[in-house]
Backbone as CSV, one residue per row, in Angstrom:
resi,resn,N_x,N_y,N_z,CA_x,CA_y,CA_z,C_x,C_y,C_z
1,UNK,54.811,-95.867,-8.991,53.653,-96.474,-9.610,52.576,-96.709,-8.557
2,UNK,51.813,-96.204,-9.210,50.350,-97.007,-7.798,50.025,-98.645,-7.589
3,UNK,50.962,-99.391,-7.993,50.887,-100.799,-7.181,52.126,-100.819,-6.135
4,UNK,53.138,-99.795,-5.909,54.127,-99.523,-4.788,53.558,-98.796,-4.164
5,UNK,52.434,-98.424,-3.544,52.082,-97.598,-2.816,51.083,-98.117,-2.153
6,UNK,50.139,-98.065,-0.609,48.713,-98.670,-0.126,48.093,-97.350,-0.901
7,UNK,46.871,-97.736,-0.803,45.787,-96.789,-1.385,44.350,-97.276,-0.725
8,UNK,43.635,-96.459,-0.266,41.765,-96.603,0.196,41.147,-96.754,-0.817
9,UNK,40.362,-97.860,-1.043,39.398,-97.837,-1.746,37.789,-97.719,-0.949
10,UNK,36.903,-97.377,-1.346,35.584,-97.014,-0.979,34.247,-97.492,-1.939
11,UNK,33.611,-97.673,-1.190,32.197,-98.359,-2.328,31.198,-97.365,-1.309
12,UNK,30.264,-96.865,-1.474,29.332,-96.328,-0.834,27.920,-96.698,-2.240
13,UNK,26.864,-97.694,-1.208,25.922,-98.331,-1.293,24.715,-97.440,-0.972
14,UNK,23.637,-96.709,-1.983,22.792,-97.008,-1.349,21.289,-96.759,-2.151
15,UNK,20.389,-96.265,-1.868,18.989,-97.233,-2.658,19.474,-96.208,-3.760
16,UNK,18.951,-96.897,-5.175,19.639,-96.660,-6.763,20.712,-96.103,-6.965
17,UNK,21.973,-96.316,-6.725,23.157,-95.411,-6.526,24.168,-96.238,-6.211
18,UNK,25.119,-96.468,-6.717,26.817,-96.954,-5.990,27.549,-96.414,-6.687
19,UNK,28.501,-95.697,-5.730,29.827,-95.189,-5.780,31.207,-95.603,-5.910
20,UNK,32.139,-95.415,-6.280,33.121,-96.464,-6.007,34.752,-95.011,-5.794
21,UNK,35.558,-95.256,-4.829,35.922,-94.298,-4.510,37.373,-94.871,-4.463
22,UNK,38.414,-94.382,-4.540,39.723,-94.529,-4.712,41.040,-92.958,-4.039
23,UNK,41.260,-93.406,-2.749,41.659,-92.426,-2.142,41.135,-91.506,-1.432
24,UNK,39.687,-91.581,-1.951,39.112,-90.116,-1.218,38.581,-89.853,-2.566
25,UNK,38.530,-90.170,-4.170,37.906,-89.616,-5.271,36.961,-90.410,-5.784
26,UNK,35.957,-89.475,-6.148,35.074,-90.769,-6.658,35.630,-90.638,-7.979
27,UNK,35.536,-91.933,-8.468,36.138,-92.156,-9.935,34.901,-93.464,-11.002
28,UNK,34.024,-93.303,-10.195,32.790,-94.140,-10.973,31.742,-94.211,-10.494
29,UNK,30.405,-94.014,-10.752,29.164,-93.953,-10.269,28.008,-95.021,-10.808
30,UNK,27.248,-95.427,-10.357,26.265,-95.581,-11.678,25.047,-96.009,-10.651
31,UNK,23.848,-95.702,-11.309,22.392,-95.044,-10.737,21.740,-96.576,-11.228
32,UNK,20.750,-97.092,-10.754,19.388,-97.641,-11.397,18.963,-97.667,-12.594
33,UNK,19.355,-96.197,-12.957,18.934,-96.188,-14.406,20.172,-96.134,-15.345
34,UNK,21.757,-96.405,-14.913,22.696,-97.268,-16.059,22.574,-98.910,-15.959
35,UNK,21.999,-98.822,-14.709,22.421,-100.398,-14.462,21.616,-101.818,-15.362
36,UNK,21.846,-102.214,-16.082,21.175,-103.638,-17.192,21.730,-105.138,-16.791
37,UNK,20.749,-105.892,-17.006,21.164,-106.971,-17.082,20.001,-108.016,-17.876
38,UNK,20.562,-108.613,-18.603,19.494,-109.564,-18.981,18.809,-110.578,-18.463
39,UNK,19.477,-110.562,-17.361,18.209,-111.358,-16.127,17.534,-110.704,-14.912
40,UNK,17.543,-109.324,-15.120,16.320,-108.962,-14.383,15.361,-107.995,-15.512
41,UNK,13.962,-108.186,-14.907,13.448,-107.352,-16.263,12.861,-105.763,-15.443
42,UNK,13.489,-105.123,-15.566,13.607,-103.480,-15.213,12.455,-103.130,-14.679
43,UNK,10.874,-103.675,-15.653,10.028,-103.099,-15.645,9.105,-103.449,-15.064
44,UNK,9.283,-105.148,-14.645,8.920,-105.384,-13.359,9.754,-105.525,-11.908
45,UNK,10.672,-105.359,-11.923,11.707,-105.303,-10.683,12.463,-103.737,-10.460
46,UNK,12.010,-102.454,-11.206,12.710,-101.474,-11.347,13.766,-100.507,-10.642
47,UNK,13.855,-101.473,-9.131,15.234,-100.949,-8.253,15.922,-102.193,-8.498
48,UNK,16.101,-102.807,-9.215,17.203,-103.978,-9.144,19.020,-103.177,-9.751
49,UNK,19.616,-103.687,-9.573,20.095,-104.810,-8.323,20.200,-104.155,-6.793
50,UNK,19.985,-102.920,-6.873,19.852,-101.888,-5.403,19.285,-102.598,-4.231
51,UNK,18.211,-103.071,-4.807,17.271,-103.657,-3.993,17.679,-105.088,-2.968
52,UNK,18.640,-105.979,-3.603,19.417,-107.095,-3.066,20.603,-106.660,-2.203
53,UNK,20.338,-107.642,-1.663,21.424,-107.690,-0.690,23.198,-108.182,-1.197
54,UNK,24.432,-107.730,-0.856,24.959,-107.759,-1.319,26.224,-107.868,-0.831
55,UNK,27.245,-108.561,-1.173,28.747,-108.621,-0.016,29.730,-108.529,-0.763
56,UNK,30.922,-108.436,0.270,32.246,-107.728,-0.407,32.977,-109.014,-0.882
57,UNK,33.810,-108.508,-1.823,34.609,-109.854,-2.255,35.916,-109.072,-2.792
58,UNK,36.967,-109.705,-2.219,38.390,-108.783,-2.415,39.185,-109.762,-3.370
59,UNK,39.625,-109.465,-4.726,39.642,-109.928,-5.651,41.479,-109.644,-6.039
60,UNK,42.133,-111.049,-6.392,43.182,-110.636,-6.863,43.392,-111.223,-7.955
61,UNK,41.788,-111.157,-8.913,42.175,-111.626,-10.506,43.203,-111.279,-11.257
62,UNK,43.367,-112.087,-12.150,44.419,-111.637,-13.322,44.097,-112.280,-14.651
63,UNK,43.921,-111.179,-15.916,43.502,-111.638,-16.952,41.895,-112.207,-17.641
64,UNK,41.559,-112.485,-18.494,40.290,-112.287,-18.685,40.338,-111.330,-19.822
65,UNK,38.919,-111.444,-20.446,39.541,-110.532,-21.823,39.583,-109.024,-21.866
66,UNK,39.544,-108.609,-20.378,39.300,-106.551,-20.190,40.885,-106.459,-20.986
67,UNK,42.450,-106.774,-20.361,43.352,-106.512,-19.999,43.398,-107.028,-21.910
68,UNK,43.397,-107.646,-22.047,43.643,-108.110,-23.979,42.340,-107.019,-24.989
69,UNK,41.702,-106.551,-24.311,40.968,-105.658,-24.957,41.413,-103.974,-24.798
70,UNK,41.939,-103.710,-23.465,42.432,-102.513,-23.719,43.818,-101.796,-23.718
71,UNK,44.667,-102.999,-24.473,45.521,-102.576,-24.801,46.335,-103.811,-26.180
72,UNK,47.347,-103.227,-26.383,47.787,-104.334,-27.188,48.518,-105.783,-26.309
73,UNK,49.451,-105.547,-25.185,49.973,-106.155,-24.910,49.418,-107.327,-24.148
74,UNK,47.924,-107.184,-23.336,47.291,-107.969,-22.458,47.756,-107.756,-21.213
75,UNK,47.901,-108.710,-20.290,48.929,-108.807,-19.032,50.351,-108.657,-19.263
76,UNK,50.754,-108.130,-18.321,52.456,-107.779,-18.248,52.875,-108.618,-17.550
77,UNK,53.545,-110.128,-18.107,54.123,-111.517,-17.642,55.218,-110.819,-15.981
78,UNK,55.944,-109.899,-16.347,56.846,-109.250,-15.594,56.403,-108.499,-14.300
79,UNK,54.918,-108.804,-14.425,54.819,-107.986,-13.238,54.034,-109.376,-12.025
80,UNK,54.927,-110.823,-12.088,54.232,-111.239,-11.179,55.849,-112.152,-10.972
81,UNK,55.952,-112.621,-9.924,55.124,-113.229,-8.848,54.922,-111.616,-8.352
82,UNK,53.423,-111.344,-7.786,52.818,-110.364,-7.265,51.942,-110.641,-5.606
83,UNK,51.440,-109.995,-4.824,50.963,-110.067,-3.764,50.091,-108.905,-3.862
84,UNK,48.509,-109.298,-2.733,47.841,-108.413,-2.771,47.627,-107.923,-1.407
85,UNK,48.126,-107.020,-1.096,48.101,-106.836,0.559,47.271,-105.792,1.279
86,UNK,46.353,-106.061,1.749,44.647,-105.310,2.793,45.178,-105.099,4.024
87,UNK,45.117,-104.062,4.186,45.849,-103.695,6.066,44.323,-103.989,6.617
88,UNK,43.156,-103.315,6.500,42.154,-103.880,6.707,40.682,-103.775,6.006
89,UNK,39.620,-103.680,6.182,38.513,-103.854,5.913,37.417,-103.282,6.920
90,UNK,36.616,-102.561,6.116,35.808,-101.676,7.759,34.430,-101.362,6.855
91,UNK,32.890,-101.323,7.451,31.820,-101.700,6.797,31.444,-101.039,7.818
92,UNK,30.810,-99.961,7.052,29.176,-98.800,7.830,28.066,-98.772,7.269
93,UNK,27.163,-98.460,8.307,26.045,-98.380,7.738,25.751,-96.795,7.911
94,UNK,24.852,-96.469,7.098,24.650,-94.389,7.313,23.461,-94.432,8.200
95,UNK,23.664,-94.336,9.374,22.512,-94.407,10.857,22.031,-93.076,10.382
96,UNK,22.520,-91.884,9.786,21.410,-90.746,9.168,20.219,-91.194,8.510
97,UNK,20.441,-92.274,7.984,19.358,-92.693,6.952,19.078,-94.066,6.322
98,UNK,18.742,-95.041,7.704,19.118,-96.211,7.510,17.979,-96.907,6.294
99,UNK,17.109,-96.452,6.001,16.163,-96.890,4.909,16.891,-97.140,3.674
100,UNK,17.728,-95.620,3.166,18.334,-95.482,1.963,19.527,-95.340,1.720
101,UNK,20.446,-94.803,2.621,21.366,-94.839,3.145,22.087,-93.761,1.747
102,UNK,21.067,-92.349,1.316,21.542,-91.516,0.770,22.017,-90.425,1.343
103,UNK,21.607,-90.044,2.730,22.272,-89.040,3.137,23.387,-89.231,4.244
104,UNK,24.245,-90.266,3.889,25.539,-90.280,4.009,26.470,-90.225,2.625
105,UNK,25.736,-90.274,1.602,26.795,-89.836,0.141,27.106,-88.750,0.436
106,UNK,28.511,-88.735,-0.642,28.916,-87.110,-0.927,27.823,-86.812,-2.068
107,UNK,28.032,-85.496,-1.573,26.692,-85.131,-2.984,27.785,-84.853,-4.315
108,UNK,26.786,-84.874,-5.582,27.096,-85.477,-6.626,27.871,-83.622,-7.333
């Protein structure tokens, strides 16, 4: 199962664009123009949230209504007492292109 195993995760940041990467794959994207929220208004702020500054937060939630919405069962009681274990943590910046920091993406 992939919770017995370490695995890389990856976020690559940069102006209208985040990536989110798992192993080496990207497995989710989304641009400026998926991104909504009802507290910024697009059309006067139109790189938001790109534009802010932004930090990592390593998360070992559980539950909430994703896990009761996409499936029948919710959380699996059996799969805890659990541990979340980070060998480490490592943060670059793309010195190719420190303005936008697009030409250190993989291209699309």
């Amino acid at each position: 199962m992939p919770r017995d195993q370490f695995h890389t995760f990856a976020v690559e940041w940069a102006e209208g664009r985040i990536d989110w990467f798992v192993d080496g794959r990207r497995f989710w994207a989304t641009t400026d123009d998926d991104w909504f929220t009802a507290a910024v208004d697009k059309s006067t702020d139109p790189n938001a949230p790109f534009n802010e500054d932004f930090y990592l937060m390593l998360n070992f939630a559980v539950g909430g209504i994703w896990p009761e919405g996409a499936n029948e069962e919710g959380v699996d009681g059996s799969a805890f007492p659990s541990e979340f274990l980070i060998d480490y943590v490592r943060v670059y910046q793309c010195e190719d292109d420190v303005e936008t920091g697009r030409a250190c993406m993989l291209a699309d």
